[in-house]
N, C-alpha and C positions, 0 to 999 in steps of 0.2 A: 354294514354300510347301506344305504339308502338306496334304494333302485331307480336309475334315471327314467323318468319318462314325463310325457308332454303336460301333464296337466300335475296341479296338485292332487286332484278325486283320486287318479291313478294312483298315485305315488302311497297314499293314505291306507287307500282299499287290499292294495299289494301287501302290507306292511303288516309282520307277525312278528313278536317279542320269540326270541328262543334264548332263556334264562338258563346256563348251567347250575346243576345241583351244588358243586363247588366252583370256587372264580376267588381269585385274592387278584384286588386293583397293584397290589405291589411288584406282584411277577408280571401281568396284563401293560405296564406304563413303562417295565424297565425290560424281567429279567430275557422277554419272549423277543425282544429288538436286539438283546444283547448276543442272542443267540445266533440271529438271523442276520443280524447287519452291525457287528459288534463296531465297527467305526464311522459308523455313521454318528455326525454331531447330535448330542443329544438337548444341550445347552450350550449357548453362548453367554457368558458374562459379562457383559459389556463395560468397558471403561473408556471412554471418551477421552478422558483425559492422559490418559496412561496404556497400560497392554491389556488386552482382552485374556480371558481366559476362554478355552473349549471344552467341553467335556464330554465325548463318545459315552453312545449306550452303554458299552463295555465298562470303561469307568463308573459309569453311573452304575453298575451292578456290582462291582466291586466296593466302591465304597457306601452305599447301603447296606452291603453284606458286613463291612466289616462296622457299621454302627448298630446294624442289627446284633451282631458278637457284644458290642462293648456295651449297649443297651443291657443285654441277656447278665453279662457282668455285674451292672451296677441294679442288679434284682428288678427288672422289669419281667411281668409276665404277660402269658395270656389277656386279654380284655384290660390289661393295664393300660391307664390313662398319661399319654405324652405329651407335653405342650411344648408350641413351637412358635416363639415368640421371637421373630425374626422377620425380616423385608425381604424381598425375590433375593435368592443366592442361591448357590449350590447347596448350601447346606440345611435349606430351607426344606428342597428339594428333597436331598437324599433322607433327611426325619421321618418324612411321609411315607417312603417307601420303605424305609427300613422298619418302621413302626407296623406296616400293614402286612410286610413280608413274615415277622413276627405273633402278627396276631393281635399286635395290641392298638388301642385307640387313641389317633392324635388329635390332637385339639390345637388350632391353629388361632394364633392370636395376635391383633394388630400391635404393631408398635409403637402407636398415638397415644394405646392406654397408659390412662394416671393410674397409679397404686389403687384405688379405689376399685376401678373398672376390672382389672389384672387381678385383683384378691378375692372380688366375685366369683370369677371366671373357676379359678383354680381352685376354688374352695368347693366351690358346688360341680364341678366334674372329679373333684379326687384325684386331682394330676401329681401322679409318682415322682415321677423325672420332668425337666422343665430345658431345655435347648435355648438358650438365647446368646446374647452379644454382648462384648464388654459395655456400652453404649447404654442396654439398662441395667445394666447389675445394680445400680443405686436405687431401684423400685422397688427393686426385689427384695434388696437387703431391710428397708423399712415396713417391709409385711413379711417377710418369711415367717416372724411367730406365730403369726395367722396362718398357718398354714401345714398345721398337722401331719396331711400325708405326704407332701413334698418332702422325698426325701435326697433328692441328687438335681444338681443345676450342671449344668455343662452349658459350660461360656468357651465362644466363638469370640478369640483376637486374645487373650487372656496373657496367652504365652507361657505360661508356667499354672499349676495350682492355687488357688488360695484359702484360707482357711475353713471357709463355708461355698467354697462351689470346684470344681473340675475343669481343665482348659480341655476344649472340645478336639483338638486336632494332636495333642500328645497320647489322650485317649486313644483316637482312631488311628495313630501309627503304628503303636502296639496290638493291635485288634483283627484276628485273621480276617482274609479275604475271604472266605469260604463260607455259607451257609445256606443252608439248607430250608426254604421258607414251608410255613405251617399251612396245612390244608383244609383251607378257612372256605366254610359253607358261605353262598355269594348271601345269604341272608344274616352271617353272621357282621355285628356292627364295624365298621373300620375309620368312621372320625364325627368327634361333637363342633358340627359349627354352630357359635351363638346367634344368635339375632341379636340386633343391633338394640334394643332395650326400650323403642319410643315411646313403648306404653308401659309401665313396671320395668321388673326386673327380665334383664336379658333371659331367655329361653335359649337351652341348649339341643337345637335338633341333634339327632342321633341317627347317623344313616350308613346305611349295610354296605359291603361291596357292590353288591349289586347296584348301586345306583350311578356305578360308570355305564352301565347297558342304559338307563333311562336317560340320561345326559346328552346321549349320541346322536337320537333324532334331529331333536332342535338345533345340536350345535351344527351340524352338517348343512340342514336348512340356510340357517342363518349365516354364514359361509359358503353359501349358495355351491355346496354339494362337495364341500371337505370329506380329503382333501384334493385337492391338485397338482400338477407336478411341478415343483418351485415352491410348494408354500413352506412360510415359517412365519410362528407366532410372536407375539408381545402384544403386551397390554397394562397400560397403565395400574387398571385395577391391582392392588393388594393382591398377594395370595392366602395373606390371612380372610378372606372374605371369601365364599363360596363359589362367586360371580370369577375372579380371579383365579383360584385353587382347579374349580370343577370345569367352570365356561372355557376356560385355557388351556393352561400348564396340561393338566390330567386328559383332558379331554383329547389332547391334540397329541399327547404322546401317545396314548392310545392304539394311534394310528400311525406312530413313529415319525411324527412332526418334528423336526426342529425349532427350538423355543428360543426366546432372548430375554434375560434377566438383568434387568439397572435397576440400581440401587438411587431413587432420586428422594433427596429428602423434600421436596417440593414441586409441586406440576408446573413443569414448563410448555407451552405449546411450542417453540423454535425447537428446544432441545427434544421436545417429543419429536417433531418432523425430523428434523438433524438425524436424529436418531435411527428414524423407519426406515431413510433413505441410504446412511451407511450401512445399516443391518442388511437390508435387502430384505426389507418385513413385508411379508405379503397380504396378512392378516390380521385384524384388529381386534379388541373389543373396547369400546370408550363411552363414558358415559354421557349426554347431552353437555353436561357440566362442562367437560374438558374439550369438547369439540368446538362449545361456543365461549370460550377461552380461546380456540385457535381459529375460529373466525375473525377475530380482531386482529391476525396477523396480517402484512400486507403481502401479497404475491405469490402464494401458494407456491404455485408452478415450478420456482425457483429452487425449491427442494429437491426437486428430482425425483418424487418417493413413487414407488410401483406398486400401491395397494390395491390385493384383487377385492378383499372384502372390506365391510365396515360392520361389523354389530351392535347395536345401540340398546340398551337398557338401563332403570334404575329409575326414571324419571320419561315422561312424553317428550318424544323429540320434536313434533312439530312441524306444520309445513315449509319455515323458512330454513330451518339446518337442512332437512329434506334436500330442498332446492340446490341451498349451497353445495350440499357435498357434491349431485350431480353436476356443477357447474367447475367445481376446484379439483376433483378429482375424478371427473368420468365415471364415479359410482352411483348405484341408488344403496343409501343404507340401507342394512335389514333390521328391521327393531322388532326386537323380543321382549318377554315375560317370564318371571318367575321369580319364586320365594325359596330361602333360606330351607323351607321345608320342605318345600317340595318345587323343583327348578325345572326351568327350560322346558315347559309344558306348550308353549304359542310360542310361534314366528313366524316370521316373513322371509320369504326366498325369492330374490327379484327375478330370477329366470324363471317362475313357474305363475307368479300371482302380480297382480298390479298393487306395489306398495302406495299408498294414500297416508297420508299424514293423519296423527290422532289413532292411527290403527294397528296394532302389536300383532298383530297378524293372524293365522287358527291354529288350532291343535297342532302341534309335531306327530307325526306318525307313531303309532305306537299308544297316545294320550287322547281318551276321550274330559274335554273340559267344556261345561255348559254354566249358563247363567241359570240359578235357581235361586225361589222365593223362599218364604221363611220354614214353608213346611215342607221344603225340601222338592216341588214340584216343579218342573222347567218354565222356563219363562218365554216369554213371545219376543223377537226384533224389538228393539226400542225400550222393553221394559228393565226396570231397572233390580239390580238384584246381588247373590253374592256368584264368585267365581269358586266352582267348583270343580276338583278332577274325583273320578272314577278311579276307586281304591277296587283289588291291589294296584299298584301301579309300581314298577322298578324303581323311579328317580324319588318315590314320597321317603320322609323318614319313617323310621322305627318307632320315632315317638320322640317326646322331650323327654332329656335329660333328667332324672329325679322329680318328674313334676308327673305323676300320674293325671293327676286333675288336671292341667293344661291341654296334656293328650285324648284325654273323654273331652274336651270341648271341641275339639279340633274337629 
């Protein structure tokens, strides 16, 4: 955690990386809470409509343990590749940890993809086993012959087997509770997220355990000194997406946060607010997008919502949502920076720096990042140039995915 004091300089100049030689993010988010505060919520499931589900740390190492068993079952190894192509759930959840507690590498994938995007994906990481929900199995089933090393689907809602895929929770009732996780070097890799494809073909970062250490500065920052007592997260963000997975979920359990998980199939700002304020969500991350979607709301206030923070990236927020937020919620947002490949490197923390609109804020402790020109020399105030961080650094990847030649360019 970050050391409180009055200025950013302090805060920055204090700040040493201490990387252990071994770290698996799967014990680190689950099994070290489970130990210590085995009932403490670890997820909430939210249903608005219907009953909530809870789920304690305890739970939550239980059943990764026993999908880590039925994983190890259905031939997943070592540095095997898992894909988790699923929306916020438990079971989303427990893939990730079970897969790292294992050893092996999950790849997390949105649910908007068409068969196109999905067959890329899994073709060029070599994904073994594949976790999803009845909802796409028709994607699936029209490229699976694409699809060589997929050898095991395990469908979520299924209810029974079917001829070419496994129901995910018949599985995991037969599946001991008990395992024993692999003692996985914090440099060994633990999940491929893509980049979104705007230029070519999507690029598969590849990044170690260790980039739950590099994560931590910025998200704390930006959370203006996560956590606190009372916080609990949610966020619209995917956790198929890095922003959502790492900036969140991971980040915040971490610290043995309590998270909340809704399944929406489309962004609502009322049901967002509705939402933060029966939760009792104290912390955010949203992108300008969905914030100014919920400026068109009328009467804020009327929500009732208790948010201590707001983190904004993705796109420039701007001096009028700026404004707004101070005005509807008693906050200054913090708005941050960072790439697929390398995250959470710049932020804003409004109890140390004066947020200004247009401005993503400086380094997180821990990351040195400078503007430099072509030949790699730093650049003066005002001049214009690329962003770069100072390798090694925790939160960068390992490199692309089968793409050597993308990673020499990098």
């Amino acid at each position: 955690m970050l050391k409180r004091a009055a200025t950013y300089e302090e805060i920055y100049a204090s700040f040493k990386w201490n990387i252990p030689t071994y770290f698996n993010m799967g014990v680190d988010v689950c099994d070290k809470h489970a130990d210590a505060v085995p009932d403490k919520p670890a997820l909430i499931v939210a249903d608005p409509e219907g009953e909530d589900t809870t789920f304690s740390f305890s739970q939550l190492k239980t059943l990764s343990n026993q999908l880590a068993n039925l994983l190890i079952a259905k031939g997943v190894e070592r540095r095997d590749r898992v894909g988790i192509f699923l929306s916020q759930s438990i079971e989303t959840a427990i893939s990730h940890v079970a897969a790292w507690k294992l050893g092996a590498i999950s790849v997390p994938l949105f649910t908007l993809f068409g068969e196109d995007a999905l067959r890329f994906r899994l073709r060029d990481s070599g994904t073994r086993l594949l976790i999803t929900d009845i909802s796409q199995l028709h994607k699936l089933e029209k490229i699976r012959n694409d699809l060589p090393d997929l050898k095991t689907i395990l469908v979520v809602g299924a209810g029974k087997d079917g001829s070419n895929f496994l129901d995910f929770w018949t599985g995991m009732t037969i599946a001991k509770g008990k395992f024993t996780p692999v003692r996985t070097s914090s440099e060994e890799p633990a999940f491929i997220s893509y980049t979104s494809g705007t230029t070519g073909n999507p690029k598969g970062a590849l990044h170690a355990h260790r980039t739950m250490f590099g994560h931590l500065t910025g998200m704390e920052m930006f959370h203006d000194f996560f956590p606190q007592p009372g916080d609990r997260m949610w966020t619209p963000a995917d956790w198929a997406w890095v922003g959502g997975l790492m900036n969140c979920l991971m980040a915040s359990w971490h610290h043995g946060v309590t998270n909340v998980a809704y399944r929406a199939k489309k962004y609502d700002p009322e049901v967002a607010l509705q939402l933060m304020a029966r939760y009792e969500v104290r912390n955010t991350f949203m992108p300008p997008t969905a914030l100014n979607l919920m400026r068109q709301v009328n009467d804020i206030s009327r929500f009732r919502t208790n948010l201590r923070s707001v983190a904004v990236a993705g796109e420039p927020m701007g001096a009028e949502l700026l404004e707004w937020g101070r005005k509807n919620f008693n906050l200054t947002f913090n708005e941050f920076y960072g790439q697929t490949e390398c995250n959470l490197v710049v932020s804003n923390c409004q109890e140390i720096m004066a947020v200004k609109p247009a401005h993503m804020g400086r380094a997180a402790p821990g990351h040195r990042v400078e503007i430099i020109g072509e030949e790699g020399n730093l650049l003066e105030p005002g001049q214009e140039g690329e962003i770069a961080v100072l390798a090694p650094d925790p939160v960068m990847m390992l490199g692309y995915w089968n793409n050597r030649e993308a990673t020499e360019a990098k």
